[in-house]
mmCIF file of the N, C-alpha and C atoms, coordinates in Angstrom:
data_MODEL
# 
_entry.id   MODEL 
# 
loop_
_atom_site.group_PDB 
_atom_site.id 
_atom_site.type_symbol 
_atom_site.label_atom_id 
_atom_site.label_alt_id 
_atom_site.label_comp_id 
_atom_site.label_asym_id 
_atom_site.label_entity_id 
_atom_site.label_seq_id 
_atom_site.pdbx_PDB_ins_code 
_atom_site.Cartn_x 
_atom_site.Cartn_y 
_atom_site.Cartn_z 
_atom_site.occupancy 
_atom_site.B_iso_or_equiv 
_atom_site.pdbx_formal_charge 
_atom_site.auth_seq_id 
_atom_site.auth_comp_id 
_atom_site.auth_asym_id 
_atom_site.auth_atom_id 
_atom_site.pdbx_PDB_model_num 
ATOM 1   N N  . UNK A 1 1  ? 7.612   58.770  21.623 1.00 0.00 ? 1  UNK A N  1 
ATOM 2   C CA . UNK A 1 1  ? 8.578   57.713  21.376 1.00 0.00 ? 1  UNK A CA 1 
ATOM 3   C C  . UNK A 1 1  ? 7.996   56.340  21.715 1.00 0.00 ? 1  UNK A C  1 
ATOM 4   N N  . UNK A 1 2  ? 7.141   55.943  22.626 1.00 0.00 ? 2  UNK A N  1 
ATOM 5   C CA . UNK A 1 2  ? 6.535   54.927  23.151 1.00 0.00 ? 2  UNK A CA 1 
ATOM 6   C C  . UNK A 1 2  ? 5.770   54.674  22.130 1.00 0.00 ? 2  UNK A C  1 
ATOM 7   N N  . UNK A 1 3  ? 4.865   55.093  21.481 1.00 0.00 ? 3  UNK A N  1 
ATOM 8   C CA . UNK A 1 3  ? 4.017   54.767  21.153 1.00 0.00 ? 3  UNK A CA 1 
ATOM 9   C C  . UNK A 1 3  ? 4.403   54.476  19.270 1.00 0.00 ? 3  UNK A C  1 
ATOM 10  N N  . UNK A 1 4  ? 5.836   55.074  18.831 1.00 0.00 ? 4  UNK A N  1 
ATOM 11  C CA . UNK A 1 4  ? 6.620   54.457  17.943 1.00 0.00 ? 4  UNK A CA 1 
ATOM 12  C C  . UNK A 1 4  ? 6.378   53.006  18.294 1.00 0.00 ? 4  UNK A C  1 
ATOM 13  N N  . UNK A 1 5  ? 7.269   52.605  19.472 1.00 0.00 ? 5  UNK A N  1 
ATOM 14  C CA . UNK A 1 5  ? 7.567   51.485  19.408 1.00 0.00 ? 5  UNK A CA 1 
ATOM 15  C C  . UNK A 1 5  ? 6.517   50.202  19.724 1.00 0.00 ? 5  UNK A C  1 
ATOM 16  N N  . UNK A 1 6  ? 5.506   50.291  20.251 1.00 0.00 ? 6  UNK A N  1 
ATOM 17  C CA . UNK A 1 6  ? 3.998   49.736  19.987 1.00 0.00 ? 6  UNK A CA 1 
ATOM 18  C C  . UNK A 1 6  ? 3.887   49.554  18.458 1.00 0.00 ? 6  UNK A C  1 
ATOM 19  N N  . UNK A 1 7  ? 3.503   50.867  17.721 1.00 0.00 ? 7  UNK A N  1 
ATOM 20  C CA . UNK A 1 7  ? 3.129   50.570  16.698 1.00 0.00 ? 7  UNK A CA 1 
ATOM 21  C C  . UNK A 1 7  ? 4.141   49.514  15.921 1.00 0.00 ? 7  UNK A C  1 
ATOM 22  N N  . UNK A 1 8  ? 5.392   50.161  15.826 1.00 0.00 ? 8  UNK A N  1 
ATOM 23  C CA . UNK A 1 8  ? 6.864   49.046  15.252 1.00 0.00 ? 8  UNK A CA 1 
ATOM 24  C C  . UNK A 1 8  ? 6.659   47.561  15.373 1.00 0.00 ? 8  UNK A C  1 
ATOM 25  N N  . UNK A 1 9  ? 6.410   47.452  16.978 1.00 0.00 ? 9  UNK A N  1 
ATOM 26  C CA . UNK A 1 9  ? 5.932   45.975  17.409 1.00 0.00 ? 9  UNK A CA 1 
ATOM 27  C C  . UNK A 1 9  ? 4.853   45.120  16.644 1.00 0.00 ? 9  UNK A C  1 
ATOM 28  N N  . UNK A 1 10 ? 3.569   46.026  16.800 1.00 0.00 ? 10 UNK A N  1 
ATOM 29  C CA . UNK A 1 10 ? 2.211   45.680  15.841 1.00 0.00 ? 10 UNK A CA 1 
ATOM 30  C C  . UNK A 1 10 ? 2.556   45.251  14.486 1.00 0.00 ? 10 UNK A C  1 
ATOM 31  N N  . UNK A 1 11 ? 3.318   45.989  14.114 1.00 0.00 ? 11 UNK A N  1 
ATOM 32  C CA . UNK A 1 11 ? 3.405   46.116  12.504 1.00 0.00 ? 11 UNK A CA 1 
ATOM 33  C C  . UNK A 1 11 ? 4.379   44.668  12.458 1.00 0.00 ? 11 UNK A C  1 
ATOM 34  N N  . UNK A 1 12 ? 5.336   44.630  13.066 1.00 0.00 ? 12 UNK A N  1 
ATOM 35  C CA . UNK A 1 12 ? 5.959   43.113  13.295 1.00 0.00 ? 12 UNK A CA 1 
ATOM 36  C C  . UNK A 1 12 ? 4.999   42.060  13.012 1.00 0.00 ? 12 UNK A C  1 
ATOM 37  N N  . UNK A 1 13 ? 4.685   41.942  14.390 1.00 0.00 ? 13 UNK A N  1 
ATOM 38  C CA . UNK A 1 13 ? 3.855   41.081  14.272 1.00 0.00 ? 13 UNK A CA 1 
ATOM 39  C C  . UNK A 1 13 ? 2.423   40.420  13.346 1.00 0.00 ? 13 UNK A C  1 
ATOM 40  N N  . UNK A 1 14 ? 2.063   41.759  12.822 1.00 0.00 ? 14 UNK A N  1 
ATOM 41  C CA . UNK A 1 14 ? 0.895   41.363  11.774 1.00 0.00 ? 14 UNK A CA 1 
ATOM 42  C C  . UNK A 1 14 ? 1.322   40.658  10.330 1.00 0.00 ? 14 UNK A C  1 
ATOM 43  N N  . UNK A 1 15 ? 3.216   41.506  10.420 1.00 0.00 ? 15 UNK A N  1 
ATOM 44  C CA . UNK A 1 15 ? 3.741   40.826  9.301  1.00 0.00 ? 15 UNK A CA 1 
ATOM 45  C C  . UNK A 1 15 ? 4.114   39.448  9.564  1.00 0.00 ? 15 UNK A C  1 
ATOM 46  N N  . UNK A 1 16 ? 4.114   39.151  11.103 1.00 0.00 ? 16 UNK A N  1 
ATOM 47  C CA . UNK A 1 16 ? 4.934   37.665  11.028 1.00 0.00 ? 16 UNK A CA 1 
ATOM 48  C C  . UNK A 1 16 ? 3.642   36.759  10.565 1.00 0.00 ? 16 UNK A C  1 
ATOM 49  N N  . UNK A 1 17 ? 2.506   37.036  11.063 1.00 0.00 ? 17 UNK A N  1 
ATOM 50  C CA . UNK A 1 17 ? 1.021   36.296  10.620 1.00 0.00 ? 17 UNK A CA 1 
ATOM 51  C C  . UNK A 1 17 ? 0.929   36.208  9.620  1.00 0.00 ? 17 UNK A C  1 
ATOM 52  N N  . UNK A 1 18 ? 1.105   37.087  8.603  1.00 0.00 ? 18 UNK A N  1 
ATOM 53  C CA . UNK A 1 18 ? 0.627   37.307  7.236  1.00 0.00 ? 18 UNK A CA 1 
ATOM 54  C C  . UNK A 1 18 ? 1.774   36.115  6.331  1.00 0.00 ? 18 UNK A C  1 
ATOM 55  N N  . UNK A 1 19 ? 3.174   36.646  6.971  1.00 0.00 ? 19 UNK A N  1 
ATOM 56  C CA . UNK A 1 19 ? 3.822   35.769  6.238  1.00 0.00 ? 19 UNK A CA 1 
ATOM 57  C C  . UNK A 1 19 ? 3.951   34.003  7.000  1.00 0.00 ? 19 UNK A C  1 
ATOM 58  N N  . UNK A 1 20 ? 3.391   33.719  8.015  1.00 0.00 ? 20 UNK A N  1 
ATOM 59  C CA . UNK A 1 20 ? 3.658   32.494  8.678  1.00 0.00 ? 20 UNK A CA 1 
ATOM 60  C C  . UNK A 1 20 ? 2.015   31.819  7.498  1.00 0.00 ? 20 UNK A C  1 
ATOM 61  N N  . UNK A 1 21 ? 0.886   32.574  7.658  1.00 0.00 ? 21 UNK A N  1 
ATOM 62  C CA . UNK A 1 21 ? -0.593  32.298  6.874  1.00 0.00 ? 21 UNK A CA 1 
ATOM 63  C C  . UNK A 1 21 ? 0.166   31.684  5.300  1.00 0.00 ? 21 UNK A C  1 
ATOM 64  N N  . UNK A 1 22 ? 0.986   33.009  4.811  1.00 0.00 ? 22 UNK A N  1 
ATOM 65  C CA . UNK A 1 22 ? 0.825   32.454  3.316  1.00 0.00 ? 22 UNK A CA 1 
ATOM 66  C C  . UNK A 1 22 ? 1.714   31.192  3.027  1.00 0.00 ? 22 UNK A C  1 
ATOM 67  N N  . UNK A 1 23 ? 2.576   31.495  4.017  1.00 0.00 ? 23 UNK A N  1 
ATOM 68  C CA . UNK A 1 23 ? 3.210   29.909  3.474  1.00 0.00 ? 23 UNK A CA 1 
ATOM 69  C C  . UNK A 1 23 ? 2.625   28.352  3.869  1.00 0.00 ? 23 UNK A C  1 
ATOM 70  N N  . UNK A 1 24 ? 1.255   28.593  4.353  1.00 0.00 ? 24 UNK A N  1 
ATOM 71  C CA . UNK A 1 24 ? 0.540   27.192  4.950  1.00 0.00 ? 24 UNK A CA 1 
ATOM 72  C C  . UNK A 1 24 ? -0.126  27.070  3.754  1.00 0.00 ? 24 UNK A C  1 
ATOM 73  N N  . UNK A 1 25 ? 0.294   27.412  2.164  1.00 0.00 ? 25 UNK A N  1 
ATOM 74  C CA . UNK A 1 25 ? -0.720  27.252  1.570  1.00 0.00 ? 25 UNK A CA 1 
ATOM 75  C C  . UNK A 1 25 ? -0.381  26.300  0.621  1.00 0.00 ? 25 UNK A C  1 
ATOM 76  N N  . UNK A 1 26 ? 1.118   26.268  0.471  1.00 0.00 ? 26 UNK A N  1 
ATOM 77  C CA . UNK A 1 26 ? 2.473   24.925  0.168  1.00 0.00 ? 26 UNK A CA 1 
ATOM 78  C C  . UNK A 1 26 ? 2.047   23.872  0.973  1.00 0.00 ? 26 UNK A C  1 
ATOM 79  N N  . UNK A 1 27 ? 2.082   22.627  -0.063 1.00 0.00 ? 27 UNK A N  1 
ATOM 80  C CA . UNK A 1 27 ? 2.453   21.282  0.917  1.00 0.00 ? 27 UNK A CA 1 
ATOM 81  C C  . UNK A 1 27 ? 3.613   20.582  -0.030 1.00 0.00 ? 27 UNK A C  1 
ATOM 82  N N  . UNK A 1 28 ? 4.731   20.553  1.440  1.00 0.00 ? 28 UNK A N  1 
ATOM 83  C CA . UNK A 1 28 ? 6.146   20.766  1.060  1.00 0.00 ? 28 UNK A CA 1 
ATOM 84  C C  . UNK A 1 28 ? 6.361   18.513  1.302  1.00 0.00 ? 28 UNK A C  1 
ATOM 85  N N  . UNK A 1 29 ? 7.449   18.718  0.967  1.00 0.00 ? 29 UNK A N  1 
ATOM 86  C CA . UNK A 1 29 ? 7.631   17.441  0.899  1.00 0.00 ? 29 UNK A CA 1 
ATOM 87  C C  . UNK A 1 29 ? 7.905   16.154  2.571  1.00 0.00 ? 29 UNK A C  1 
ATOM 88  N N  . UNK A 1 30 ? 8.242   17.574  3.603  1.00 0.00 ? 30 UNK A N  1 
ATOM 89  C CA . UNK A 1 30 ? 7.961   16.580  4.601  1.00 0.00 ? 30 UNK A CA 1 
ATOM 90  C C  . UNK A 1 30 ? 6.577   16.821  5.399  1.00 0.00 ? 30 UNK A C  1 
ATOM 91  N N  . UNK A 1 31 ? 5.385   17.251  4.687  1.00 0.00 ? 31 UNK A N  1 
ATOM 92  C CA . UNK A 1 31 ? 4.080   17.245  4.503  1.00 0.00 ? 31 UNK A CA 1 
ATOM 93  C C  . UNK A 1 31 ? 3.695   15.933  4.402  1.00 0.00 ? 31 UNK A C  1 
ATOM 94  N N  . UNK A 1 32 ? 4.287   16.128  3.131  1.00 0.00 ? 32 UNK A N  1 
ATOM 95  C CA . UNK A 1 32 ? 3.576   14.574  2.203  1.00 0.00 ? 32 UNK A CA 1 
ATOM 96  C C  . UNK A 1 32 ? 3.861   13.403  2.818  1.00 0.00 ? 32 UNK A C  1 
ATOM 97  N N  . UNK A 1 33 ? 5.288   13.321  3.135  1.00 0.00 ? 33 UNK A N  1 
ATOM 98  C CA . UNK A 1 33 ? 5.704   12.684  4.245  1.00 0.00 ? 33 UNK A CA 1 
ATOM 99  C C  . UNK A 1 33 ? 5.117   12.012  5.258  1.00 0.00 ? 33 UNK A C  1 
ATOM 100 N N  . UNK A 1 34 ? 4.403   12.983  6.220  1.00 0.00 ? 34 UNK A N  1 
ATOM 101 C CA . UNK A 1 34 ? 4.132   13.069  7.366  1.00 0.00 ? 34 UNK A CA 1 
ATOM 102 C C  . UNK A 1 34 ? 2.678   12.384  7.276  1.00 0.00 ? 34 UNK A C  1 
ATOM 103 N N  . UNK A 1 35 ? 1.922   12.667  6.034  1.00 0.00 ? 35 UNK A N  1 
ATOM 104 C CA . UNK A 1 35 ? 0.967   12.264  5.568  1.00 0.00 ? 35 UNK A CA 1 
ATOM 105 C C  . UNK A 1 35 ? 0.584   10.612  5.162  1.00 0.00 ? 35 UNK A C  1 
ATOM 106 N N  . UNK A 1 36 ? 1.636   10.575  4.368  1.00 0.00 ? 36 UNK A N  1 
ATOM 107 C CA . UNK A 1 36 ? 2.192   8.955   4.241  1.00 0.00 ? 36 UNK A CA 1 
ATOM 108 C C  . UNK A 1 36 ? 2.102   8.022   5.312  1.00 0.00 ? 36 UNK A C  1 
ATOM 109 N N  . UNK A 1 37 ? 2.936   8.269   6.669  1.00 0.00 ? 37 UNK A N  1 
ATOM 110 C CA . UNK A 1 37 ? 3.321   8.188   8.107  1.00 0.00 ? 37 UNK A CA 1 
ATOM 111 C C  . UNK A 1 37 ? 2.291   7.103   7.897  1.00 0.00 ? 37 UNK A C  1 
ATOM 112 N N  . UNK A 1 38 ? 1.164   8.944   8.160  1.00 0.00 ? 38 UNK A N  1 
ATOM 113 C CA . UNK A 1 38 ? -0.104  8.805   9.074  1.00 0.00 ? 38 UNK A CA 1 
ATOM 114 C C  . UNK A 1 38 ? -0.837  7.854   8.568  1.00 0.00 ? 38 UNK A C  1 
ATOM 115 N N  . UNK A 1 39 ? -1.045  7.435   7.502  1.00 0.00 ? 39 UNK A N  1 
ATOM 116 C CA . UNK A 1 39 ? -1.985  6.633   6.781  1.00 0.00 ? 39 UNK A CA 1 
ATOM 117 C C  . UNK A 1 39 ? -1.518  5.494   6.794  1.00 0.00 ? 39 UNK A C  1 
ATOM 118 N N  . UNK A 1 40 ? -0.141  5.255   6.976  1.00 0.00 ? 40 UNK A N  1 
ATOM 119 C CA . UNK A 1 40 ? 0.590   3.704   7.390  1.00 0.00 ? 40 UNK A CA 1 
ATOM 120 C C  . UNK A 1 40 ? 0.200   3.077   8.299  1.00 0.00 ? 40 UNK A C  1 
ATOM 121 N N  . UNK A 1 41 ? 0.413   4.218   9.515  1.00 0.00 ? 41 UNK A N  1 
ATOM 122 C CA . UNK A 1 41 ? 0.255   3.676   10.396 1.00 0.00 ? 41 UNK A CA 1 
ATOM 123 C C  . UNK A 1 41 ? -0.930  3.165   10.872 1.00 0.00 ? 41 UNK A C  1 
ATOM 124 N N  . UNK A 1 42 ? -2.356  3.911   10.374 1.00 0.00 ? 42 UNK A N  1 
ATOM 125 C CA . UNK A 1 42 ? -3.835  3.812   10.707 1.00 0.00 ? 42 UNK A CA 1 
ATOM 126 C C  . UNK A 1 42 ? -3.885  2.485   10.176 1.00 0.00 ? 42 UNK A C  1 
ATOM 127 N N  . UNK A 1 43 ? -3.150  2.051   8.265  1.00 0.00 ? 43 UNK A N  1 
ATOM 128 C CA . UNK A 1 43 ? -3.710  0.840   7.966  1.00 0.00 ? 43 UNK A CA 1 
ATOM 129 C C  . UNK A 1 43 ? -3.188  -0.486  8.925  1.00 0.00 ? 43 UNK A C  1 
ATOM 130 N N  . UNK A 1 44 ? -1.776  0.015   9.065  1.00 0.00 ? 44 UNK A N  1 
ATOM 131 C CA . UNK A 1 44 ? -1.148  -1.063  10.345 1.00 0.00 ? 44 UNK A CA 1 
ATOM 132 C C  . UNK A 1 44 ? -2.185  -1.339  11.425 1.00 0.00 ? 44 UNK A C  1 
ATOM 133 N N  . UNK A 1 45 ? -2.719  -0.113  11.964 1.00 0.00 ? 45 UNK A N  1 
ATOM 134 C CA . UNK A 1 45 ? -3.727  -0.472  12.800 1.00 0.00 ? 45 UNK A CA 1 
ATOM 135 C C  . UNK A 1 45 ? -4.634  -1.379  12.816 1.00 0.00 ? 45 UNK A C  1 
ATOM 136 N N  . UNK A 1 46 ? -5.305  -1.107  11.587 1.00 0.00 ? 46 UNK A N  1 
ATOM 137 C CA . UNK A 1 46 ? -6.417  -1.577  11.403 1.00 0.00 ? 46 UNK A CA 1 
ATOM 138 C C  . UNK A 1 46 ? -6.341  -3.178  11.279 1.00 0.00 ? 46 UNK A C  1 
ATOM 139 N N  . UNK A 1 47 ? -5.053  -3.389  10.319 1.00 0.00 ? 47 UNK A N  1 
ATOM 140 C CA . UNK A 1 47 ? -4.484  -4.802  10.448 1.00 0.00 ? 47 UNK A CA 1 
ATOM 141 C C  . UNK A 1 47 ? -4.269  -5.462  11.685 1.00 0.00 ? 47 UNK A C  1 
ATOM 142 N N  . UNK A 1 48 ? -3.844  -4.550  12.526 1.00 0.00 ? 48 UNK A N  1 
ATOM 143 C CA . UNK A 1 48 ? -3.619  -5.855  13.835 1.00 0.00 ? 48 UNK A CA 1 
ATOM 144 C C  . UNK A 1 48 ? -4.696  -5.588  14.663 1.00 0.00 ? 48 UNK A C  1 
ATOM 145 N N  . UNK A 1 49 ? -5.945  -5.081  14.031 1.00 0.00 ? 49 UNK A N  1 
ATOM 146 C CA . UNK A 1 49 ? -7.238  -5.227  15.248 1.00 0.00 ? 49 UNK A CA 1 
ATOM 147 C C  . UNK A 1 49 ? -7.721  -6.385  14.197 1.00 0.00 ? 49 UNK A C  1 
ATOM 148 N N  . UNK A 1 50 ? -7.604  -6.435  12.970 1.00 0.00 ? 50 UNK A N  1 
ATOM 149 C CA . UNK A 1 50 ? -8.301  -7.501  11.956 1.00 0.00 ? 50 UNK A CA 1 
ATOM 150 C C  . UNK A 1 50 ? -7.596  -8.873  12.906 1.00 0.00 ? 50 UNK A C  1 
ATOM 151 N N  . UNK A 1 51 ? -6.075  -8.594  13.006 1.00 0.00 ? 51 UNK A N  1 
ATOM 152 C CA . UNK A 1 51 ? -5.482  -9.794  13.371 1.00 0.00 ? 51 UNK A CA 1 
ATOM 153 C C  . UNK A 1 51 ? -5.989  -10.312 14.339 1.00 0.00 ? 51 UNK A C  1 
ATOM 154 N N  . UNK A 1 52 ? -6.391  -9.725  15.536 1.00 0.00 ? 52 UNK A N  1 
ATOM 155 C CA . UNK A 1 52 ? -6.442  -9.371  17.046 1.00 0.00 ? 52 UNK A CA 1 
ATOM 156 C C  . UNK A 1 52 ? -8.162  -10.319 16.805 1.00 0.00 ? 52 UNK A C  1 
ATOM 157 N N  . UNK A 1 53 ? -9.050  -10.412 16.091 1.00 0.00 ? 53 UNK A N  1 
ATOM 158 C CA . UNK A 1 53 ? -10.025 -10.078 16.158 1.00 0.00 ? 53 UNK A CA 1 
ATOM 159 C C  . UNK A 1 53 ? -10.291 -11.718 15.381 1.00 0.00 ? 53 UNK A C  1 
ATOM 160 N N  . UNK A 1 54 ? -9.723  -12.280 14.633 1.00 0.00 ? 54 UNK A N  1 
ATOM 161 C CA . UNK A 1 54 ? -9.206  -13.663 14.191 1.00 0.00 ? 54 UNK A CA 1 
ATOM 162 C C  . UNK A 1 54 ? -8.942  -14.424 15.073 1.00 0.00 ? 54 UNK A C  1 
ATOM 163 N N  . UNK A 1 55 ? -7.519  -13.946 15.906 1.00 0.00 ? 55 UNK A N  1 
ATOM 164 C CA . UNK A 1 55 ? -7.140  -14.837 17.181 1.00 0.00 ? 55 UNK A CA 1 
ATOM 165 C C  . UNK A 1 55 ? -8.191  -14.552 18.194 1.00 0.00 ? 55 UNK A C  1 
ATOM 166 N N  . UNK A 1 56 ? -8.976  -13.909 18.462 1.00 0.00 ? 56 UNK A N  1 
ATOM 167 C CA . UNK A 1 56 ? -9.904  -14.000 19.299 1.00 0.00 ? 56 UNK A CA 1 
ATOM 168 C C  . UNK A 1 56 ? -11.197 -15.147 18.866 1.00 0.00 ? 56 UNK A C  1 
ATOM 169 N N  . UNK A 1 57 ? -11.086 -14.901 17.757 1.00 0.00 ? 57 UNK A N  1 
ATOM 170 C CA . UNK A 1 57 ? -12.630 -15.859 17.315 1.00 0.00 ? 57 UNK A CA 1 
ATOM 171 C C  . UNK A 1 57 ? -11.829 -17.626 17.623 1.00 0.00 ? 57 UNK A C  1 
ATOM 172 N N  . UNK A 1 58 ? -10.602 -17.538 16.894 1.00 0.00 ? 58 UNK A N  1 
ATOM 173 C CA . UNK A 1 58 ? -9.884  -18.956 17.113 1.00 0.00 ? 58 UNK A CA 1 
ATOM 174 C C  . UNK A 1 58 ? -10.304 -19.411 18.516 1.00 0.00 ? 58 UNK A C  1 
ATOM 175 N N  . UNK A 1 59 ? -9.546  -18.570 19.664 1.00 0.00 ? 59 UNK A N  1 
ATOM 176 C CA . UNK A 1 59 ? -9.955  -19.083 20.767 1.00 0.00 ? 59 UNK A CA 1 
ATOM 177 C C  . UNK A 1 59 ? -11.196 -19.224 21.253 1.00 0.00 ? 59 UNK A C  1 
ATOM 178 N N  . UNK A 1 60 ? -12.507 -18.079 20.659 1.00 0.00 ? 60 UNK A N  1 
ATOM 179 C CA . UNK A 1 60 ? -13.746 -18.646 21.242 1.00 0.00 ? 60 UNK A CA 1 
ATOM 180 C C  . UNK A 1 60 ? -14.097 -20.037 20.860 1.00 0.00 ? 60 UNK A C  1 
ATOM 181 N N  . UNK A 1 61 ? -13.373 -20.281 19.325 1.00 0.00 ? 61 UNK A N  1 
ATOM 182 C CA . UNK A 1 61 ? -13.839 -21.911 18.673 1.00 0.00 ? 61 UNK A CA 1 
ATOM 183 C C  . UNK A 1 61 ? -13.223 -22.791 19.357 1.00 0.00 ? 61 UNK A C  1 
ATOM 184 N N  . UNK A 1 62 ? -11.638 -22.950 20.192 1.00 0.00 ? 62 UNK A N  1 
ATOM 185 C CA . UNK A 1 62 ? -11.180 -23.916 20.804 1.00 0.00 ? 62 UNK A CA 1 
ATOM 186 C C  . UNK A 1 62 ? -11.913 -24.311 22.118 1.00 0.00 ? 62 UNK A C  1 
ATOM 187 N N  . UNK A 1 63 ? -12.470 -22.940 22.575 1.00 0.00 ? 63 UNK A N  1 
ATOM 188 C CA . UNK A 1 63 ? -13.371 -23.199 23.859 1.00 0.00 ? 63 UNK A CA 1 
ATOM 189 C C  . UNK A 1 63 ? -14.743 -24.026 23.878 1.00 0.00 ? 63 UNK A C  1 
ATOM 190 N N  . UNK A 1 64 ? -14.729 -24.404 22.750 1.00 0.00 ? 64 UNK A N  1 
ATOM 191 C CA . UNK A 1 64 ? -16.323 -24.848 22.191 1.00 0.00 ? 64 UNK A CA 1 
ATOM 192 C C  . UNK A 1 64 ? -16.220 -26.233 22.222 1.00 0.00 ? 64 UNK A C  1 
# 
């Protein structure tokens, strides 16, 4: 009887993998989303080190 329920368990679980694997193979719409975000936010970044990096030169020129 024990060893039913091991195997029962196993077999669970290999199915939850198999089916958690195949559905990573969809990119669903709050994917794309999330994707969008990410790339906003990096260019935002990048903009306020551009900005950051302007007002810094300004002030090395006022110091001059």
């Amino acid at each position: 009887m024990m060893k039913i329920g091991k195997t029962l368990i196993a077999v669970l679980a290999l199915g939850s993998l198999i089916a958690g694997f195949s559905g990573c193979k969809k990119e669903g719409p709050a994917e794309r989303a999330g994707k969008a975000l990410d790339n906003s936010a990096e260019k935002a970044g990048q903009q306020v080190e551009k900005a950051g990096d302007k007002i810094k030169g300004a002030i090395d020129d006022m110091k001059k």
